[in-house]
C-alpha positions as CSV (number, residue, x, y, z in Angstrom):
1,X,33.6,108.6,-82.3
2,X,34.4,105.9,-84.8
3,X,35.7,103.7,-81.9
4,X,32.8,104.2,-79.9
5,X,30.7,103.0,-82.3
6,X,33.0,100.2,-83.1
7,X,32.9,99.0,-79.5
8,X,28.7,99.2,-79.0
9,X,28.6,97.3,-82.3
10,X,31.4,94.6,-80.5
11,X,29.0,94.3,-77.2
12,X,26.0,94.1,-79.7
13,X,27.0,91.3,-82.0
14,X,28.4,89.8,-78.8
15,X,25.1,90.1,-77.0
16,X,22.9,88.3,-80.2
17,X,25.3,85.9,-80.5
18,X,25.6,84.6,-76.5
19,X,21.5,84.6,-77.0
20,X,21.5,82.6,-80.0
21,X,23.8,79.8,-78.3
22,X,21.5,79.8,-75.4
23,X,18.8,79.3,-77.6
24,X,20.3,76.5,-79.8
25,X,21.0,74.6,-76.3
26,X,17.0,75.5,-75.2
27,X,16.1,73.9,-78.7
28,X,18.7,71.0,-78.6
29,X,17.3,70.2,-75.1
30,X,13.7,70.3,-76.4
31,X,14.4,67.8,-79.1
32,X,15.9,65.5,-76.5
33,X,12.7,65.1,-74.4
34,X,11.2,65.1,-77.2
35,X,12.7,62.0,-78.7
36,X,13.1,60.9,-75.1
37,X,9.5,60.5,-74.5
38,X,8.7,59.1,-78.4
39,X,11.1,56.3,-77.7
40,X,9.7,54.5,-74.2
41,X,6.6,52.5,-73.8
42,X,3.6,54.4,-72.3
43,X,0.2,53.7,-71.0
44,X,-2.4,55.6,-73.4
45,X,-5.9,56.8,-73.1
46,X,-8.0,57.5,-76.0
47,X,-11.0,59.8,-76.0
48,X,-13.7,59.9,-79.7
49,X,-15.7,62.3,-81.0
50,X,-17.8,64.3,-79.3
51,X,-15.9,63.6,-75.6
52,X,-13.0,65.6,-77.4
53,X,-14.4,68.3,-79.2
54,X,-17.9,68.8,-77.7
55,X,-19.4,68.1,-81.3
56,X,-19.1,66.1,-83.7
57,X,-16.8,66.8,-87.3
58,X,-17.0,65.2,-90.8
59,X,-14.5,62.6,-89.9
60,X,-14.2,62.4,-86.0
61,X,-11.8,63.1,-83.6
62,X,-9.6,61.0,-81.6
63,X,-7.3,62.2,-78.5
64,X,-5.1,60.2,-77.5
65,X,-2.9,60.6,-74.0
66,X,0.5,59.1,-73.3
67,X,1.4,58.5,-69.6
68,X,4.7,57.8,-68.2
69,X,3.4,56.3,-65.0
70,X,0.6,58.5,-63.4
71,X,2.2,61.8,-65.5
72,X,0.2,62.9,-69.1
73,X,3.9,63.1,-71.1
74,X,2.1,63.4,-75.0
75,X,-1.1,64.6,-76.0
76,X,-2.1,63.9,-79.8
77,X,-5.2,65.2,-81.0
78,X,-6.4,64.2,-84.8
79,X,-9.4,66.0,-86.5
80,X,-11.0,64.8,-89.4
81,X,-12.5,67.4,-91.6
82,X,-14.4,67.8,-95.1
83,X,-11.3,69.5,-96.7
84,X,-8.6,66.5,-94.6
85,X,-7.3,66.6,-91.0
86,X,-5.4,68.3,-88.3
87,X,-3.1,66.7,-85.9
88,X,-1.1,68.0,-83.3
89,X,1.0,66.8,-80.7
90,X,1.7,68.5,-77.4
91,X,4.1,67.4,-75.4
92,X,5.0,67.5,-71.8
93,X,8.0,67.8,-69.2
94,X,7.2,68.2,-65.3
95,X,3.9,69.1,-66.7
96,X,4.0,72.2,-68.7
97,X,4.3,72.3,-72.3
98,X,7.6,72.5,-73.6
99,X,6.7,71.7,-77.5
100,X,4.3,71.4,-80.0
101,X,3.4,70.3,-83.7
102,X,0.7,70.9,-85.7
103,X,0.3,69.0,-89.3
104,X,-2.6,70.0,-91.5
105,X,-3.4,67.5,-94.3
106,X,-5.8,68.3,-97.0
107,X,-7.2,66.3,-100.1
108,X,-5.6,66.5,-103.4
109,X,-8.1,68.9,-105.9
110,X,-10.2,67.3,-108.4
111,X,-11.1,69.0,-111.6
112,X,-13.0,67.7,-114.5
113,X,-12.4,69.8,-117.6
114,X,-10.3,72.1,-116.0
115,X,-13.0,73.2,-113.4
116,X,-12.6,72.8,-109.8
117,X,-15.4,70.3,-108.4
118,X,-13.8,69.5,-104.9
119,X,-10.8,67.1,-102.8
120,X,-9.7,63.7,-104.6
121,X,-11.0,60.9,-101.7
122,X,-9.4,58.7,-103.7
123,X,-5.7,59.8,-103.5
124,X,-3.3,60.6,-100.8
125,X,-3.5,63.5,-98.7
126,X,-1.1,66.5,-99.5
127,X,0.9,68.1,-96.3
128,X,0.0,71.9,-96.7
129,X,0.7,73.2,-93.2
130,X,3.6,72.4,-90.7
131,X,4.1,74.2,-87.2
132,X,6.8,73.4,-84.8
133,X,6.1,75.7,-81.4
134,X,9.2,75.3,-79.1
135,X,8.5,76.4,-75.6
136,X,10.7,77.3,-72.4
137,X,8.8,77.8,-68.8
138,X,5.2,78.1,-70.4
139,X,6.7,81.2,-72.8
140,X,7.5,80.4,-76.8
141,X,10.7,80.8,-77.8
142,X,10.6,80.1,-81.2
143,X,8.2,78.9,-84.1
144,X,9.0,77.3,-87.1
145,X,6.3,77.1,-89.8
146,X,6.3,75.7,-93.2
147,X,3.2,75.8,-95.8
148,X,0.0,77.9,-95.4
149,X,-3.1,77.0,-93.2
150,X,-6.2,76.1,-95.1
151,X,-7.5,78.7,-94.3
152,X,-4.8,81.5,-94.1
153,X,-5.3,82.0,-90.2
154,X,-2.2,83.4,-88.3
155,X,-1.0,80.9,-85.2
156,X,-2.7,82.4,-82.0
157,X,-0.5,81.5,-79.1
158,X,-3.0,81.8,-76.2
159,X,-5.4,79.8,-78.7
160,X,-3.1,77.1,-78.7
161,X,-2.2,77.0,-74.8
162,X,-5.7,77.2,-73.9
163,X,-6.5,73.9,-76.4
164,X,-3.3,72.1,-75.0
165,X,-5.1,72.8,-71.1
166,X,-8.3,72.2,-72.4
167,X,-6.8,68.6,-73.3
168,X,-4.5,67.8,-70.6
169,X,-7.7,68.3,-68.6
170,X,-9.5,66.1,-70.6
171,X,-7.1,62.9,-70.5
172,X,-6.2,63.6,-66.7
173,X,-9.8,62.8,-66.0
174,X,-9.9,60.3,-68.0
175,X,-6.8,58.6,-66.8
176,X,-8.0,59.2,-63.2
177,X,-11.4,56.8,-64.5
């Protein structure tokens, strides 16, 4: 009995650890595209404010496109908004997502007398929120995150996918004039 049990734990651990080595390649793949398509020049397309977004926010918007050629390779979007901004980056092999990051920046907090009276315009803004979203054939395989959300909302996967189409769309056309 003890042997059996020995041998189901071998093919087990086993098991975990061929998956985690064919994860680390997935992840040390991603980061090569990644730097890959950070390090050559690119054609870009910018959309502003309400051509992104539909509406307007506190501080704008900006989406910017990076082409290799005809093909959308980087997507950035940057929101301004009363509390600071969010930016994230999508990026693109054979055109599906294969990574994402999401930064979220918010003013430094003000108080007079020990009272809270709102952000600090004048001062740097303070990284609260990181996401890294690492994706193989359109599914997420991992997701690293680091800091809370302004808001305490959870990531929402089809959220995100749906934003990065929404996007894509949005600069293709664009691109296209």
């Amino acid at each position: 009995m003890a042997i059996r049990f020995f041998i189901t734990a071998l093919v087990l651990l086993n098991s975990m650890m061929v998956f985690a080595q064919a994860e680390k390649e997935d992840i040390l793949s991603i980061r090569a595209e990644y730097n890959r398509i950070n390090s050559i020049s690119t054609r870009r397309v910018q959309l502003e404010n309400e051509d992104v977004l539909g509406h307007m926010t506190d501080g704008g918007a900006t989406l910017t496109g990076y082409f290799e050629g005809d093909i959308l390779v980087k997507a950035v979007v940057w929101v301004g908004l009363s509390y600071g901004n969010v930016e994230i980056e999508y990026y693109l092999k054979d055109s599906e997502l294969f990574f994402g990051f999401e930064v979220e920046r918010t003013f430094a907090k003000k108080y007079e007398e020990g009272e809270f009276i709102g952000g600090d315009y004048a001062k740097d803004l303070e990284t609260g929120f990181e996401g890294r979203y690492y994706f193989e054939e359109g599914e997420l395989i991992r997701d690293l995150e680091k800091g809370e959300r302004m808001f305490g909302d959870a990531f929402d996967l089809e959220a995100f996918k749906d934003a990065a189409q929404e996007f894509f769309d949005l600069l293709r056309k664009k691109a296209e004039g």
